[in-house]
N, C-alpha and C positions, 0 to 999 in steps of 0.2 A: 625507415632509413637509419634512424640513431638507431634501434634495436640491433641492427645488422652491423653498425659503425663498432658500438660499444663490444659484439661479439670477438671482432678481428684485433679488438685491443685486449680483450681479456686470454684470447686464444693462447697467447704464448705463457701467460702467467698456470692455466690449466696445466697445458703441456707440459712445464716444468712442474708440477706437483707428479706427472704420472710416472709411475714405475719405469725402469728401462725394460727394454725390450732386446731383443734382436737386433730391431731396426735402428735401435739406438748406436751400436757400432760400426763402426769407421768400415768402406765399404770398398775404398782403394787404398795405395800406397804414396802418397804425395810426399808424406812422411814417415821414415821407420822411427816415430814415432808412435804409443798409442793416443788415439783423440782423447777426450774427454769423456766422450759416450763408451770407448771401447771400458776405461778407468771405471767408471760410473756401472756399467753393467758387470764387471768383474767383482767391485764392491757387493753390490747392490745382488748377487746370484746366491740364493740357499739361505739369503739376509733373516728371510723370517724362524729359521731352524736354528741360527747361532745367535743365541743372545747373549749380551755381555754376561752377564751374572755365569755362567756356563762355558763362555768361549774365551778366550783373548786371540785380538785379534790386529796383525802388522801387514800391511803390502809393500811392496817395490813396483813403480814403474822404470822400466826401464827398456834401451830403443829393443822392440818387435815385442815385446812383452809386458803384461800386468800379473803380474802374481801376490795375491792373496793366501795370508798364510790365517789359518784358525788352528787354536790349542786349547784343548781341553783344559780345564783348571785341575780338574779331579782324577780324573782317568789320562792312562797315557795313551792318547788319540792325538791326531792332527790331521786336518784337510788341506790341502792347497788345491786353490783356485787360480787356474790360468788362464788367460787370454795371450795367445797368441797370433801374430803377425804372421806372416807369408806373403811375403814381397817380392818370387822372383816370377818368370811368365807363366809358370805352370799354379801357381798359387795353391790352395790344396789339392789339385788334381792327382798329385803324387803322393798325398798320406800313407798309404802301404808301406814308403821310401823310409819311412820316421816313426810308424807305429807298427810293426811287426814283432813276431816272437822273439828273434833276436834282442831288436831295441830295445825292446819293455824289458826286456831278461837283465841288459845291461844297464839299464837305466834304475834298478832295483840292487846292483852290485854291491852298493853297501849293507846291505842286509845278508846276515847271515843264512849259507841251505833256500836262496830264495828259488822259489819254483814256479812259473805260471801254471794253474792248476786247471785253468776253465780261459774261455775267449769264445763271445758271443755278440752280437748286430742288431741290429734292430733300425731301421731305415738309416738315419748318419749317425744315430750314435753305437760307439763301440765301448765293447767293458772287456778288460783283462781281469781278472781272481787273479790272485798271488800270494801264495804265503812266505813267511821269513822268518827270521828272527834279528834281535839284537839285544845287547847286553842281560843277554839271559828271560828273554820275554818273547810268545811266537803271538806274529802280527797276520793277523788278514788284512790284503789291502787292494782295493779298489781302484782303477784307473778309467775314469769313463774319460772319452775323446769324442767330439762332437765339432763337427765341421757348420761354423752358425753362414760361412760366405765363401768364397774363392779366397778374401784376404784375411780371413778369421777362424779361426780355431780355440775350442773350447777343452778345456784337459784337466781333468778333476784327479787327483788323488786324494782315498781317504786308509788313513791306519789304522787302526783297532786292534788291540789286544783280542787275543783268540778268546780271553776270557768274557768280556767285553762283548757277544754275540748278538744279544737283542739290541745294543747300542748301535754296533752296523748296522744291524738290519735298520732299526729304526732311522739314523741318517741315510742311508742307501735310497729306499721309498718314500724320505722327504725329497732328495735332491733330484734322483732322476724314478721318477715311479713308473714308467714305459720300461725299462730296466735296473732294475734294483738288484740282480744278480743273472747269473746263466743258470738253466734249468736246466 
């Protein structure tokens, strides 16, 4: 009985060491706020690929959203990591409404000549290709969207210099290796 006692006390101390998950994010809308776990898996996503030494790294929570920004030190690369909220009855049900050719085309508008090149699936996660430019530098950039609930959404973009090729690659097949590009 104490072996069983002591277990249900140490239980939550485990749990708080383990990685987030999925499970970890906030699963309705009580709050357009993000929880704690939605912040914590946002932090906590691709954690093991950007190390300080390599990355610098700033978020914003803020209501329906956590975004996580990473910048390269060296190279001129950036990732943002999103979590996203969807609070109204349709909850993702409507993603097509928000990520379409259109969208992504305009949501890329500050880049120079940007073009969607490629857009490919793979059970909920989606990747758009895009290339760009700006101040005189062409960018390949990555947009994966992955739908983790009805009230969560996952939204990766990553930049890289065209020059910069094995670096994509190599963050691409850290972050999402089921889709690391369209083929």
């Amino acid at each position: 009985m104490k072996k069983i006692l002591s277990l249900f006390c140490l239980l939550p101390l485990l749990l708080g060491c383990a990685p987030a998950s999925a499970s970890a994010i906030g699963t309705n809308c009580d709050s357009l706020q993000p929880t704690n776990g939605d912040v914590q898996y946002a932090l906590d996503f691709g954690n093991a690929l950007f190390t300080e030494a390599v990355w610098e790294r700033s978020y914003t929570v803020r209501e329906l959203d956590v975004i996580v920004n990473r910048v390269h030190r060296s190279a001129l690369a950036l990732v943002d990591i999103s979590l996203l909220l969807f609070c109204n009855d349709n909850g993702t049900d409507d993603i097509e409404l928000f990520y379409n050719n259109q969208t992504v085309q305009e949501g890329f508008s500050n880049y120079e000549n940007a073009v969607i090149v490629n857009s490919c699936q793979k059970d909920n996660l989606l990747l758009y290709e895009v290339t760009g430019s700006a101040d005189g530098v062409d960018y390949s950039i990555h947009q994966w969207i992955r739908t983790l609930s009805k009230t969560r959404l996952l939204n990766v973009v990553a930049v890289f210099p065209k020059t910069e090729a094995a670096l994509n690659e190599k963050y691409s097949q850290g972050l999402f290796p089921e889709l690391p590009a369209c083929k």
